[in-house]
N, C-alpha and C positions, 0 to 999 in steps of 0.2 A: 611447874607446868611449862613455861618457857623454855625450859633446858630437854622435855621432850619431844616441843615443836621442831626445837630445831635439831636436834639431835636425830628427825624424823625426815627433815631435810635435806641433812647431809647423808643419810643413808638412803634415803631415793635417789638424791645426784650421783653417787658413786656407784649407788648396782644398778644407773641405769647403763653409766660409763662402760662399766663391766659388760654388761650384756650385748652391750652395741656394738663393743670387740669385737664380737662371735661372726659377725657380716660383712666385716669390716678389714680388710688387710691391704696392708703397705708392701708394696713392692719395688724396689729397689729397678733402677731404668732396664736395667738387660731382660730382666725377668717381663716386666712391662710391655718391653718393647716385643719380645718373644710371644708374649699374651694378645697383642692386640696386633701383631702377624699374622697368627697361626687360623685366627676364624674372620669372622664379620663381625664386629661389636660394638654395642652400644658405649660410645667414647666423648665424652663431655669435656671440653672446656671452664671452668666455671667462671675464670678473671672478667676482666672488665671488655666490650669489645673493643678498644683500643689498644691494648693488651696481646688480645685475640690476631685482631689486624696485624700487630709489629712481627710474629710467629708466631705458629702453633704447631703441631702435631697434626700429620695430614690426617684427614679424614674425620678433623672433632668437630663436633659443635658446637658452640660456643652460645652456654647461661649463663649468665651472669649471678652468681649469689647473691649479689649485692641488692638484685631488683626480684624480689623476696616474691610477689606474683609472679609474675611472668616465670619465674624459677619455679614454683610451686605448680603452675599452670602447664610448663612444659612435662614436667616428669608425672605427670597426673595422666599423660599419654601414653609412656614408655608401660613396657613389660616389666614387671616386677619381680619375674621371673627367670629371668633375664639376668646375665653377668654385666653391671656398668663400671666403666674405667671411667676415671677422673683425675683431672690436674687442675692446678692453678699456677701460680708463678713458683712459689716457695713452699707449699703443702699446708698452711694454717687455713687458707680457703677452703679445701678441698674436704678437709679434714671435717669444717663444721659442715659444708654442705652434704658430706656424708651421713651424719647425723641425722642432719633430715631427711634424708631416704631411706634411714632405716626405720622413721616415724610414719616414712608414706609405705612402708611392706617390702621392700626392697631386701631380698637375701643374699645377692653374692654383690659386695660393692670394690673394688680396685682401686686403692689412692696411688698415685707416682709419689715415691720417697723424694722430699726436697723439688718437688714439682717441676717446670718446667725449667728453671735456673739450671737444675741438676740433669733433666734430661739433655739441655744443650754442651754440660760439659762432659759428656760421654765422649 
């Protein structure tokens, strides 16, 4: 019985992984930067705003993942319909905070590959 709780477990964790792909794509800085050129768009920050403060990418604004309300509370506004880009410093932020927009309805989501580290060594 134990061996198909968890056995139930790890296959909810992993197709939900999978599914969350599907909304979910990394884009390498050029492409990014070409992306969030081309239109008006919804463009997030996620690091910390100290973070935010030292640089950022004009035109983000800056949630903080960290502060799990106020983060929840912001995107609970935004169009979910809507294309949103995302960064953080190094991409593991941005990555979970993706995750949870695709739990808030969110279909088209944008991570920066290697986040902002990488967008400034363009």
């Amino acid at each position: 019985m134990k061996q198909i709780i968890i056995m139930s477990i790890f296959s909810s964790i992993f197709g939900m992984s999978a599914q969350q792909s599907d909304q979910i794509k990394v884009l390498v800085p050029s492409d990014y930067q070409s992306a969030i050129n081309s239109k008006r768009v919804q463009l997030v920050d996620v690091r910390t705003s100290s973070e935010y403060n030292s640089g950022h990418i004009k035109n983000a604004v800056n949630v903080d993942v960290m502060q799990r309300k106020a983060f929840m509370d912001y995107f609970n506004t935004l169009d979910t319909d809507e294309p949103i880009y995302l960064y953080c410093r190094s991409g593991s932020r941005s990555q979970s905070a993706a995750k949870l927009l695709v739990g808030l309805g969110f279909k088209e989501i944008y991570d920066l590959k290697g986040g902002y580290l990488n967008w400034k060594s363009k």
